[in-house]
Each structure stands twice: as C-alpha cells, then as structure tokens.
N, C-alpha and C positions, 0 to 999 in steps of 0.2 A: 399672204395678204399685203404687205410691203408692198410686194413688185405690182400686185397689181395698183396699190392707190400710188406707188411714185408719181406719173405723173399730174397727179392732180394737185400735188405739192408743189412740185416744180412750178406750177403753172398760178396758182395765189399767188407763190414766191415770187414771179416774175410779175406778177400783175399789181402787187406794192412797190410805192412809187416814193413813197413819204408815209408819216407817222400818220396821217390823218384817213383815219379808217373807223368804223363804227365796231362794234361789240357783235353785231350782228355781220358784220363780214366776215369776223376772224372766225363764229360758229358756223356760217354759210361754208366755209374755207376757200372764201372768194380772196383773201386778202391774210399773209401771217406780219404778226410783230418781228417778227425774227430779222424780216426783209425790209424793214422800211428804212437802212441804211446801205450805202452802197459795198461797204467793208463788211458789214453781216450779212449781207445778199452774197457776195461772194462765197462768203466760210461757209452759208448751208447750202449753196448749191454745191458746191465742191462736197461736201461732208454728204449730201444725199446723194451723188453720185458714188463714195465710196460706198456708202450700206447700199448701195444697190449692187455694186460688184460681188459685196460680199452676199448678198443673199442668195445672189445668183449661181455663185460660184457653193454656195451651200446646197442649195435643192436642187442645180444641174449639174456641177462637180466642171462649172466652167463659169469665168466673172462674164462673159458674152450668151450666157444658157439661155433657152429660151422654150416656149412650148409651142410657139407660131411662129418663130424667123428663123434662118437660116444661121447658122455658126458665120461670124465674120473674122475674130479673130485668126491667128493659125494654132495650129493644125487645122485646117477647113474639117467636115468630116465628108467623108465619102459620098459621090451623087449631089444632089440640093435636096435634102430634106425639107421641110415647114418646119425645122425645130434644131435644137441644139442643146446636145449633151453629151457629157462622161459618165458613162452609167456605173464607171468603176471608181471614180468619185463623189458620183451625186447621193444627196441623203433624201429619198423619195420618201415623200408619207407613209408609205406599207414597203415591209422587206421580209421576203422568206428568207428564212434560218435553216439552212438545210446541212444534216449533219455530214462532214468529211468523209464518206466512206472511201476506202481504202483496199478493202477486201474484194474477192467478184462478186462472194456471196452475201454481200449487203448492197449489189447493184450500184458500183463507180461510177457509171454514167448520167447516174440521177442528176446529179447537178446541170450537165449539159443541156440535159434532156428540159429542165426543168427554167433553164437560162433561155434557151431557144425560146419556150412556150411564152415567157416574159417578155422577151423579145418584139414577138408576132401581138401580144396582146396592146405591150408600150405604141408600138405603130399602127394599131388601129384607135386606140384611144388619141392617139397626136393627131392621126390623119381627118378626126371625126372632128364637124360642125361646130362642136363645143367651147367655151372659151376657155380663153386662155388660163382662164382661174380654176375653171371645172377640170379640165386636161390636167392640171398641176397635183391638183389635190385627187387623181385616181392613180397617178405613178406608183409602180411597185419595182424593185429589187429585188435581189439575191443575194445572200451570203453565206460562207461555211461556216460552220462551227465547228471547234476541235475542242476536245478537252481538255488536250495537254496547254491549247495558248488562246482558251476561249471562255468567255461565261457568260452567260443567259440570264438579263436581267429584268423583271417582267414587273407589271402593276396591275390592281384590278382596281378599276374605279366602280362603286357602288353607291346608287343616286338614296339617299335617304327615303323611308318609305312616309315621313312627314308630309314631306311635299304632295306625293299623290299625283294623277297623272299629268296635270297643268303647271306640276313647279313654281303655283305659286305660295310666298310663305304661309303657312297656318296662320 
C-alpha cells in the first residue's frame, strides 16, 4: 500500500508552501504540516524516498522493484520486461514451502518444476492490464524447507462468530 500512495505524499508535500493551510486540506491530503518549512520539506522528502527504497527492496528484493517499469538500476535484468525483481530476494504476498527432497524417490525435481510453473504464472499476472497494486498483491514465491535448518511457522486467524456475516459490532 506504501508504494502505491507514495506519490500522493510526495505531491501535498510539495504543494505546501507555508503554514497556512486549513484542517480540511491536511484530511483532503492536498497539503501536510510536516512541509510547511523548507528544512522539514526536505527531511520527509528524503526520508519518503528512503521507505520507498526500502519497501521496494522488501516486496521486490530490489530498492528499484517494480510491477510496471522496467529494472533501472544494475544489474538491468535480462530483455525489457514491464517490471522488476529478485525473486530470490523479494517477500511476495504468497510463498510455497516446498519440502527439500533429496532422495529420487521423493521426486528432486519438484521444486524446479514447481519454480518454472511460478515463473510462467508471476509473467502472466505482471504482463496482464491490472494495476500495479493488483499485480503486487497476487505475487507468489517459492521456498525450501529442510528440517535440519528450517521451521514452519503458521497462524490461523478466526473471525469471531459475534460479528455475523456484516462484521458489524453486536
């Protein structure tokens, strides 16, 4: 969510000029208090520049990631994709946990197999109409799990049967 309202931050930020702003701008987000000096304009633009490196560099496993532009930094990646990522670094919303086999007869090549299919599915969801926010939040991964240098740690969330099907409070 970050990356996508950054710029609309950026963009108040830069549109405050001086203190003189109403109550009603700062909840529009036409206008922040943060900006209305030229020394604090600075430090949160600089400072939202860094959380955006870092988000990016969190969900794409690169501070240049992206789900619609091309890698600028280097390493470029291979071809001109519409997007850019480390898929060996990025933390995508969904990750299969696929256990380490080792053996033939627990099928070793699952993983490949199952990395490929991820592969094909990650570039038809980037290459598709969708935005950039939609595209983000359907990314999925892969990873091993071993037992000797691994553990599996899992949660289940359960909506209270209070609420009922509207969630709203009793």
């Amino acid at each position: 969510m970050f990356i996508e309202q950054y710029q609309a931050h950026v963009d108040a930020c830069n549109a405050t000029t001086s203190e003189s702003m109403t109550e009603l701008d700062q909840q529009a987000g036409a206008r922040l208090w943060a900006c209305s000096y030229a020394t604090t304009k600075a430090a949160y633009l600089s400072g939202m520049s860094e959380f955006l490196k870092g988000a990016k560099s969190y969900l794409y496993g690169r501070p240049d990631g992206s789900s619609t532009t091309a890698c600028t930094l280097s390493p470029a990646m291979t071809g001109t994709p519409a997007y850019c990522m480390d898929t060996t670094q990025a933390h995508f919303p969904y990750t299969f946990v696929i256990p380490n086999y080792t053996e033939a007869a627990f099928n070793p090549e699952y993983y490949g197999q199952l990395d490929t299919a991820l592969g094909a599915y990650r570039t038809s969801i980037l290459g598709s109409t969708a935005s950039a926010l939609h595209k983000s939040l359907q990314l999925a991964g892969i990873t091993k799990f071993d037992t000797n240098t691994s553990a599996l740690v899992t949660t289940r969330v359960k909506r209270s049967g209070a609420f009922g099907a509207t969630c709203a409070t009793p």
